[in-house]
N, C-alpha and C positions, 0 to 999 in steps of 0.2 A: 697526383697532387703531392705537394712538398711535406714532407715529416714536418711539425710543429714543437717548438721548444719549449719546456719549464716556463721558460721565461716571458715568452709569449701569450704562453696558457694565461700567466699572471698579470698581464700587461692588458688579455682583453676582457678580464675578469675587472681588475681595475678601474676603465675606461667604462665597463658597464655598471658601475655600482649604484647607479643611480636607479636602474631600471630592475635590480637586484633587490635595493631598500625598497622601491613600490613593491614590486609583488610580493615581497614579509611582511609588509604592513599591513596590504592585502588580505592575504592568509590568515594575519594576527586577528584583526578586525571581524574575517566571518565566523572565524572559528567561535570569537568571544559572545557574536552576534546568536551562534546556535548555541551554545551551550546557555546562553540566558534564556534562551528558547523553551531547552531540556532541563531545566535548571528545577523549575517549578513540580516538574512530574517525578522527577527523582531524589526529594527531600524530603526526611521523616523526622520525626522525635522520639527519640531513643534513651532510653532509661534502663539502670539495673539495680535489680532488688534482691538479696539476701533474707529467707527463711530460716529461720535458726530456733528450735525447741524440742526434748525426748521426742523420738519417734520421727523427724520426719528422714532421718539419716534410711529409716524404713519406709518410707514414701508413705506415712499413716499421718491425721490429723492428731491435735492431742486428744481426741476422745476416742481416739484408736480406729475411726474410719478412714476408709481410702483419701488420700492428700489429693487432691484437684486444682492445679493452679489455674483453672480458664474460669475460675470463680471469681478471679479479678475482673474481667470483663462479662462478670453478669449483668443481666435488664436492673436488678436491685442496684448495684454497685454503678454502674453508669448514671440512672436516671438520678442517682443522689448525688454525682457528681456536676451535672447539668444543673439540678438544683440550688448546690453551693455559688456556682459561676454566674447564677442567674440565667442561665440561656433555657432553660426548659420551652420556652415558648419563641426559639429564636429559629422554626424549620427545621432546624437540623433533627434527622429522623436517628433514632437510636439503635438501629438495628444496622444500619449504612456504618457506625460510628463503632459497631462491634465488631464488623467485618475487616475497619481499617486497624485493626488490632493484631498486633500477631506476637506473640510470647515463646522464644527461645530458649531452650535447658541450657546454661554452660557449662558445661564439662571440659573440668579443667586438666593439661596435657599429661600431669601422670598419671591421671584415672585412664587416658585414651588410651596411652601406651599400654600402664596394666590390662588392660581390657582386651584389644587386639592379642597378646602374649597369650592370655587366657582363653577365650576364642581360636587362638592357631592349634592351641593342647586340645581342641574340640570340646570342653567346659562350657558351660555355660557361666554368663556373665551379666548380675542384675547390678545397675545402678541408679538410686533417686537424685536426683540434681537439687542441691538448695538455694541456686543464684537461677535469675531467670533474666535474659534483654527483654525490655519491652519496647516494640517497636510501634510508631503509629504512623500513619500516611495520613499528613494532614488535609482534611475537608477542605473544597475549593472557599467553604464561604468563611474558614478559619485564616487569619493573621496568623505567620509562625508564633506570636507571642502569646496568642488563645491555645493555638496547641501544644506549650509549652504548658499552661498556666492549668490545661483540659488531663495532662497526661498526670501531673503529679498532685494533680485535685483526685483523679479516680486512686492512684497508688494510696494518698488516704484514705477513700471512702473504703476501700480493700481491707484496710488496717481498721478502723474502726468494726467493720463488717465479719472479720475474722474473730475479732475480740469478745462481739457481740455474741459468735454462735460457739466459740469454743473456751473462753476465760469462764470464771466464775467471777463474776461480777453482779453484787449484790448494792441494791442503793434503799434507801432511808425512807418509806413515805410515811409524811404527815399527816397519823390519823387524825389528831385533834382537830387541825383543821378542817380535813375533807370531809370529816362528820358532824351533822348538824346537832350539837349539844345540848339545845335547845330541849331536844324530845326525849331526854336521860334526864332521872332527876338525881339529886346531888350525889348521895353515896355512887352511883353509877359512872357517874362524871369522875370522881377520884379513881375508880379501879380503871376507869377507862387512860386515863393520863398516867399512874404507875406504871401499867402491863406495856403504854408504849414504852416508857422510860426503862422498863428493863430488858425488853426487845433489842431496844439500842444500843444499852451499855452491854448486852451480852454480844452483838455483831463486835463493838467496837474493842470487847478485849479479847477477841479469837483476831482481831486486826491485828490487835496492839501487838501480840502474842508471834501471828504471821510474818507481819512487816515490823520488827523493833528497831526502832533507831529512825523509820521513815519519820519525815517533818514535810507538810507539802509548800512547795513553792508558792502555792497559788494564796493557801491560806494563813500558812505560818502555824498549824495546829500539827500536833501530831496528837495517835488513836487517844492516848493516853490524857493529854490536856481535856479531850471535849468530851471522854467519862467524867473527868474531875469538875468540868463545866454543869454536865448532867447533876451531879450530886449534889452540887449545889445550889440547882434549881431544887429538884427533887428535898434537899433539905430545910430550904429556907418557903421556896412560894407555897411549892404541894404541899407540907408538913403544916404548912398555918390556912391551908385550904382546908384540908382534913382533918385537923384541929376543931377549926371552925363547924364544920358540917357536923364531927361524931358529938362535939361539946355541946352543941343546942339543939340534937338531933333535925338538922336543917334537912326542909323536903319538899316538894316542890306541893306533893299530892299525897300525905300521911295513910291514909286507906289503901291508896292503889300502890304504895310499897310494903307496905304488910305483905298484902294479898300477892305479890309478887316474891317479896320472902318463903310464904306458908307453900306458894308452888315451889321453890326452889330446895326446901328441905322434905318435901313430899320426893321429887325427884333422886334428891342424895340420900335418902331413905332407903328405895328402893333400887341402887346401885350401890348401896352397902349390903344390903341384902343378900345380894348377887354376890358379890366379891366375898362374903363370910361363907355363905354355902361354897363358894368355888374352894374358898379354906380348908374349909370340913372335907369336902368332898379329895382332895388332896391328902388331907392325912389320915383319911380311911383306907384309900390306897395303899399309900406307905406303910400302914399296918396290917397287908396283907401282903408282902412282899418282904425276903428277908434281905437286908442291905448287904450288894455284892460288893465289899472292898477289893477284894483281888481278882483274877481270874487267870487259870493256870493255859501256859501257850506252852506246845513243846518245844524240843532244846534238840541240838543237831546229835548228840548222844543216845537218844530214844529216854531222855525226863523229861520232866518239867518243869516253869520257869514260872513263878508265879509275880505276876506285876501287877501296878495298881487301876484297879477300872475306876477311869476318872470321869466316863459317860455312863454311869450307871444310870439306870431309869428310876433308883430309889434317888439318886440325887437332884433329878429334873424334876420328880413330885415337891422334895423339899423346898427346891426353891420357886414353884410354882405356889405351893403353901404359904411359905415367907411373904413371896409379892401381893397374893391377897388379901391377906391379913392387915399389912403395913396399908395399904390402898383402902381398905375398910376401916381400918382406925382414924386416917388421915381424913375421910368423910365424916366418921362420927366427931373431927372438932370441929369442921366445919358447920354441921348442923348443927351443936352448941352453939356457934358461935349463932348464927344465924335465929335460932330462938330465943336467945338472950336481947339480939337485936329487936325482933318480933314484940317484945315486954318491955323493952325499952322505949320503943315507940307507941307501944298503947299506954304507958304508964302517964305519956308525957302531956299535960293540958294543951289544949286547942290557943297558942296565943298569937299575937301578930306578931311576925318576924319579918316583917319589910325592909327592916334595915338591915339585916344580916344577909338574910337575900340578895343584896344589894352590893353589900359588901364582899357574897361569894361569888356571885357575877363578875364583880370588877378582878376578883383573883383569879376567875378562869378563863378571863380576855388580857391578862397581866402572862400568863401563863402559855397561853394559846400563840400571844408573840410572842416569847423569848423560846417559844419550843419549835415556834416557825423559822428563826433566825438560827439557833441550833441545830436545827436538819437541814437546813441552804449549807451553812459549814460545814456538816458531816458529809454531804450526798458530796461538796466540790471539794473536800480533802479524798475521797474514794476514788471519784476522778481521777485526781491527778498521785493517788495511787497506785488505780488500775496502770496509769499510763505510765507511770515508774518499774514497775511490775511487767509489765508486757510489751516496752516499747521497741523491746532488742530481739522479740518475734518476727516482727518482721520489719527491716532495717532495708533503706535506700540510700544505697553507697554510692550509687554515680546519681548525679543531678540528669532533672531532665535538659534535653540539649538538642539543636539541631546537626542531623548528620545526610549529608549527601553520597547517592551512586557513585558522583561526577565529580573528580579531581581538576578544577579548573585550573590550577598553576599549572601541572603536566599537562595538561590539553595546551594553555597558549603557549608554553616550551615546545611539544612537540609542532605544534601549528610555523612555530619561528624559526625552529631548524627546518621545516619544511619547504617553508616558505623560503629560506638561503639556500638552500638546495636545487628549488625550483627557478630561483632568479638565474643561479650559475648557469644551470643547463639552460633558460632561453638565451642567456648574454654567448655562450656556445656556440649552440645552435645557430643564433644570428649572423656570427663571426662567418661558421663554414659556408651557411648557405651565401654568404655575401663573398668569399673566396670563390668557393665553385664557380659563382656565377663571375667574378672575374676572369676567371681562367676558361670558361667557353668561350667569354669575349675577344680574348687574347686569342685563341687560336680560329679564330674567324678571320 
């Protein structure tokens, strides 16, 4: 057969382009036809989140226990996830949804580098990761936009859930409310609404103190305003409550507060008691015991160095003496006080007080709301404290998103040059086998 020219090559390359363009189109078309195929099985949602607080640079939690990141994908943390989304009762089993979770350390390349360097010295090399991917394989009965919507609802429940078991996060309840006041009679009802009032104001100036300067978004309050809010409830409603009640000796049941008094200074009687003897009994002690201010240690010369004993056990008596003392006298004003009350109430004639009654009612249902409406504020400015406070714990830097195995532009690129490839050599092929076979003919 005849050599074939450049020129030739290109002329039946040419004349075949048509037959060239179908079989690229070809190629283009199943290639696209199988990758939508494969499309479905090799799509996930892929998310990364950042841990950032002392100690986890040491792989420890903040309460100094081992750090766990597969606590994201706890039965807790998912099932409240399903809950926020509504799907709790939509089949999807939870344990299938924990599986399709996989959570990756990143380690970033000049840790890798140091690492290996360190390792080839025969070292060993510990590293905690504080970025983690999370991957998810979306469930057949999830829409990518559910598991979009399923991956960064759990990365909340996470954050909530870590906050839960490691921040100190303290909220507000409302006794007044929760307790039926009805069955306290008045003096009772005052101490009962101070003691919360000052429970509050002490949470809210170790806040104020904590966090100076926080103002919350949510409320517009910061610690500082809703003390000053506190006090003047506490100055204006309680003060003309307890006015009212100590001014007319108001009482629901005159008898059965006595008798409740006379028990309650029988009681501080006898824990004064206790607390004087422990007094006494303290500075008999120290009176047999001579007070060690110094006590001599030797010196690198062969003396001695005389310094001061600041854990003497004559100074643990003294101030064990001190505190009971102070604790017993603090009882005996209370019990004054409390027998003066006793005489005050027997002194006082039996008269109708219906209308005062009436009038201290209305100030402990006057009182009862604005202390309700006061702790909804306090408990949602804490809130959105805690969440100012701890929300750079743990922080989600890449949005959730869908990510595929499967490069479809390079698959229909390589499919297109495959497929021009594949046209050239049959448009070839054709060519010789259609020569050959003229050139038997010829020489027949």
């Amino acid at each position: 057969m005849e050599e074939i020219s450049l020129r030739e090559i290109l002329e039946v390359i040419l004349k075949g382009k048509w037959l060239i363009a179908l079989i690229t189109i070809v190629a283009v078309l199943l290639t696209g036809i199988g990758t939508y195929i494969m499309l479905p099985n090799s799509q996930h949602v892929v998310a990364i989140i950042n841990i950032n607080y002392p100690g986890i640079e040491q792989g420890l939690n903040p309460d100094g226990t081992q750090f766990d990141i597969l606590q994201l994908k706890s039965p807790y943390v998912i099932e409240k996830a399903l809950e926020e989304l509504a799907l709790t009762n939509s089949g999807l089993k939870l344990d299938e949804i924990r599986r399709n979770i996989d959570i990756t350390p990143i380690v970033p390349d000049d840790v890798s580098q140091r690492a290996e360097t360190i390792l080839k010295q025969g070292q060993e090399f510990v590293y905690y990761p504080s970025e983690y991917k999370i991957t998810y394989k979306i469930n057949k009965a999830f829409s990518y936009s559910q598991g979009i919507q399923l991956v960064e609802e759990i990365i909340s429940q996470y954050k909530k859930y870590f906050y839960m078991l490691y921040s100190d996060v303290k909220t507000v309840e409302n006794t007044i409310s929760n307790v039926d006041l009805s069955n306290y009679d008045y003096p009772d009802i005052v101490e009962i609404i101070n003691k919360q009032v000052e429970s509050v104001q002490e949470l809210l100036e170790s806040k104020a103190e904590e966090g100076s300067g926080f103002r919350s978004s949510n409320t517009g309050y910061t610690f500082t305003d809703l003390s000053r809010s506190y006090d003047v409830l506490k100055n204006v409603d309680i003060t003309k409550l307890e006015s009212l009640v100590n001014t007319n000796t108001l009482t629901k049941d005159r008898e059965r507060l006595i008798k409740d008094y006379e028990y309650r200074v029988k009681r501080m009687e006898l824990e004064m008691a206790k607390k004087s003897s422990e007094a006494e009994e303290a500075r008999k002690l120290m009176d047999q015991y001579k007070k060690e201010d110094y006590v001599l240690l030797p010196d690198a010369l062969g003396g001695q160095i005389k310094t001061e004993n600041t854990s003497s056990y004559y100074s643990t008596l003294a101030e064990m003496a001190i505190t009971a003392s102070v604790e017993a006298a603090n009882l005996q004003h209370e019990i004054e006080y409390y027998r003066n009350e006793i005489e005050r109430l027997k002194s006082v004639p039996t008269i109708n007080k219906a209308k005062l009654m009436e009038e201290a009612d209305n100030l402990i249902e006057t009182i009862k709301s604005k202390m309700s409406d006061l702790v909804t504020k306090t408990n949602d400015t804490l809130e959105d404290y805690y969440l100012y406070k701890y929300e750079n714990n743990i922080r989600q830097i890449a949005p959730a998103e869908i990510e595929t195995g499967i490069n479809i532009l390079m698959n229909l690129a390589i499919a297109f040059v495959a497929g021009i490839m594949i046209g050239i050599f049959a448009v070839l092929l054709r060519y010789y086998w259609k020569s050959t076979e003229n050139e038997k003919i010829s020489n027949h």
